[in-house]
C-alpha distance (Angstrom), angle and dihedral (degrees) to the residues before:
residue distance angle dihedral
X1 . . .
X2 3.52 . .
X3 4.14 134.3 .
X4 3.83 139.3 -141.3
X5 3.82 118.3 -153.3
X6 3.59 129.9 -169.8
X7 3.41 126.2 164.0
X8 3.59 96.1 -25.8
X9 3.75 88.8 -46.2
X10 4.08 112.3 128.9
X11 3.97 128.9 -162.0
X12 3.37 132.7 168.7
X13 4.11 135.9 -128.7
X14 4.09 104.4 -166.5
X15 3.88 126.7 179.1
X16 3.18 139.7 173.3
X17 4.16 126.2 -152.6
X18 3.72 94.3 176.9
X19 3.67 141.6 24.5
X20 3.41 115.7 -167.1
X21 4.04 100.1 -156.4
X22 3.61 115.3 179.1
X23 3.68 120.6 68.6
X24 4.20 123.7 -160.8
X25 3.53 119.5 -169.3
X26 3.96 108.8 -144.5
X27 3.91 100.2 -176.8
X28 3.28 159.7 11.9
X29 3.69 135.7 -161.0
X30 3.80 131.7 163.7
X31 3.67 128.6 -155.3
X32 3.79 146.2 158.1
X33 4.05 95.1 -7.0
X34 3.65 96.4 -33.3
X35 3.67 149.9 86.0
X36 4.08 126.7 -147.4
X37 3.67 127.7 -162.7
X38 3.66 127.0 -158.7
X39 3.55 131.0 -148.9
X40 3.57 174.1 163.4
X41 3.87 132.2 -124.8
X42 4.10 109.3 -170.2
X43 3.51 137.4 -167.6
X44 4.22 136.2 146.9
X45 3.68 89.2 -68.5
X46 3.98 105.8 57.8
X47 3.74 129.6 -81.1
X48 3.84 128.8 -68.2
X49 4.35 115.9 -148.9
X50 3.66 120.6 -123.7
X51 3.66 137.4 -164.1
X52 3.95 129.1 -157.7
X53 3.57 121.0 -171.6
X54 3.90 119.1 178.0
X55 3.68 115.9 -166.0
X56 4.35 121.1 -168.4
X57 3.84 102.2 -131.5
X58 3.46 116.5 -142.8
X59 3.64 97.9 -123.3
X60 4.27 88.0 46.1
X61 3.41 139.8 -87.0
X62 3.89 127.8 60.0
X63 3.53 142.5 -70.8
X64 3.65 115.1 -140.1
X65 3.87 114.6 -165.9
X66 4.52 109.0 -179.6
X67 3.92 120.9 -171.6
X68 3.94 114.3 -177.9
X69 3.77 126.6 -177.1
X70 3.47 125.0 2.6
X71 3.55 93.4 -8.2
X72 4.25 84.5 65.2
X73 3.51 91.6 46.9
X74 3.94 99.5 -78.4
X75 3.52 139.7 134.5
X76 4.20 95.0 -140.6
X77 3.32 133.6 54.9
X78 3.87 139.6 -130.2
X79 3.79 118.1 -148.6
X80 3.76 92.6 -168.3
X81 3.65 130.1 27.9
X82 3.77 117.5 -165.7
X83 3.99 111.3 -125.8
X84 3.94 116.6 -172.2
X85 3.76 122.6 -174.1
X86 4.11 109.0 -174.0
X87 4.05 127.3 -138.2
X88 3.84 143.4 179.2
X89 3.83 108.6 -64.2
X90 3.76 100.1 -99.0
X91 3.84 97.2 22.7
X92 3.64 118.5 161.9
X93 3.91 120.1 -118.6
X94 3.55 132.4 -144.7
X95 3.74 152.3 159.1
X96 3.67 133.4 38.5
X97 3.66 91.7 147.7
X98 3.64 125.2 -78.0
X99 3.61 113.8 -1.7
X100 3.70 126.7 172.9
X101 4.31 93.2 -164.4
X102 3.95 114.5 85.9
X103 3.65 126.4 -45.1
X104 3.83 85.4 -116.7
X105 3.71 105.7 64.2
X106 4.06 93.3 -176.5
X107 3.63 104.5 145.4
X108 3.76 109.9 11.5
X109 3.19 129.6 109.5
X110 3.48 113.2 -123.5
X111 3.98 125.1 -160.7
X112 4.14 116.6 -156.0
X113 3.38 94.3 -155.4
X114 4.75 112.9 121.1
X115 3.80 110.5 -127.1
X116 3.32 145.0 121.3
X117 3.56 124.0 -42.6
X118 3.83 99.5 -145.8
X119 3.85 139.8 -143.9
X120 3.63 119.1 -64.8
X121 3.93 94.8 -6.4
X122 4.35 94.6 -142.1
X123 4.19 88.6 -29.3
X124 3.82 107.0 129.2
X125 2.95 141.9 -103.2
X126 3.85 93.1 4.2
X127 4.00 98.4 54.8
X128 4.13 86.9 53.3
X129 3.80 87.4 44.8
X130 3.73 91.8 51.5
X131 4.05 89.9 41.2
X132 3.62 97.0 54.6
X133 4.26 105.2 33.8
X134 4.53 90.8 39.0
X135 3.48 105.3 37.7
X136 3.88 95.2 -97.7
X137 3.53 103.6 -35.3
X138 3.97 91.7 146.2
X139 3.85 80.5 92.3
X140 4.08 116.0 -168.3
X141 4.19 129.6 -101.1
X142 4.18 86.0 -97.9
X143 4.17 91.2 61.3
X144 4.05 108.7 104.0
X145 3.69 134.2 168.2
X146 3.94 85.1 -151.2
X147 4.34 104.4 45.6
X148 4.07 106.6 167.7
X149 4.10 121.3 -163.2
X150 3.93 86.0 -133.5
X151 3.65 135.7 106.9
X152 4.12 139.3 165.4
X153 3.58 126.3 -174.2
X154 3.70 140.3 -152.9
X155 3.21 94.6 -87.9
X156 3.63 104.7 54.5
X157 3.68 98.4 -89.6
X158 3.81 130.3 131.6
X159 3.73 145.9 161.2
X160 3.60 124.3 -151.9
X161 4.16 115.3 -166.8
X162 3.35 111.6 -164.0
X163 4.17 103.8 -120.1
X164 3.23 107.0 -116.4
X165 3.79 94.1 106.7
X166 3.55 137.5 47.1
X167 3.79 114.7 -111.1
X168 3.94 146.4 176.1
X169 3.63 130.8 -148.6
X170 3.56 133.3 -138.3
X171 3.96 114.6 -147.3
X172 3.39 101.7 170.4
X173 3.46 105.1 102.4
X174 4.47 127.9 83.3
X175 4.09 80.5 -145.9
X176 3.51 113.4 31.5
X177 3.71 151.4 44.1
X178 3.87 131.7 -169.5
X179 3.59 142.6 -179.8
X180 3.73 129.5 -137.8
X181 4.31 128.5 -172.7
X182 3.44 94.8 -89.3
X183 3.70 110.3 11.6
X184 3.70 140.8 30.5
X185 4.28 129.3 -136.6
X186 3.90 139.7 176.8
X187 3.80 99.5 -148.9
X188 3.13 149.2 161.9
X189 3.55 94.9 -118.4
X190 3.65 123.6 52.9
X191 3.82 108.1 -96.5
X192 3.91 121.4 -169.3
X193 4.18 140.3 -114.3
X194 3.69 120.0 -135.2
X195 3.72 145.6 -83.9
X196 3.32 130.7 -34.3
X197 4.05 104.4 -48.1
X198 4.16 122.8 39.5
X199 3.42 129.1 170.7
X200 3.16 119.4 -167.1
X201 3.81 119.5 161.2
X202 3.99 118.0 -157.6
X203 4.22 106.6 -129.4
């Protein structure tokens, strides 16, 4: 993953050489209030270890802590683990801070990242104008000064990732919801979280 900067002004380049698509769980072991699974994420090039531990919190909900790789035990990495949290078809979306899009952020895609919000944001002809004279400083409806990794849905559902990595979201999806490292969607198709430790805790 790379980034371009200007002025403030963030975007992303993401690729992916491998996708390591089938997931076996290996074990399970509960102790002291919480419950650990062990396993395997596979694809052409070998198999990378994962741990899930979920934790009750006191006030409810789960804590969900993930290691991958060598931090489960593993001699290879992953630099993105996909994380998908389910809802209602149809569910509503919202949160991740301050966002100046619709309330509903159902199919967007939704990158956590702070930086400047832009000129214009899609109005025309002033977000072309700044585009083309500042180096795209029109900036889009999904730039904020104030992104949050948080969401809640319709139906009572929510994710809470604790900050200390960038993410994305994808929103695309009338069933799912999934963080990424730097941006979050609710999409159709599964969509992953980020590098080698997440925490997200269910609210």
């Amino acid at each position: 993953m790379g980034w371009e900067e200007n002025r403030g002004y963030f975007w992303a380049d993401v690729a992916h050489s491998e996708q390591s698509t089938t997931q076996r769980v290996t074990g399970v072991q509960a102790t002291g209030g919480a419950v650990t699974l062990t396993g395997e994420l596979a694809s052409e090039g070998g198999a990378v270890p994962f741990t899930v531990s979920f934790t009750e919190r006191s006030g409810g909900g789960v804590t969900a802590e993930v290691d991958t790789g060598t931090a489960a035990g593993g001699d290879r990495n992953a630099e993105v683990v996909q994380w998908t949290g389910g809802r209602t078809p149809g569910a509503e979306v919202h949160g991740f801070g301050e966002q100046f899009d619709e309330f509903n952020l159902d199919g967007r895609l939704i990158p956590v990242v702070a930086r400047e919000q832009g000129v214009g944001r899609g109005e025309q002809p002033l977000t072309l104008l700044a585009d083309l004279s500042n180096g795209g400083a029109g900036g889009t409806t999904s730039m904020t000064f104030a992104a949050w990794p948080t969401y809640v849905t319709s139906d009572m559902q929510g994710v809470r990732v604790d900050p200390g990595m960038r993410r994305r979201m994808r929103s695309r999806s009338a069933t799912r919801a999934a963080p990424t490292p730097w941006a979050w969607r609710c999409g159709r198709r599964p969509c992953g979280s980020s590098s080698p430790a997440v925490t997200p805790r269910r609210t």
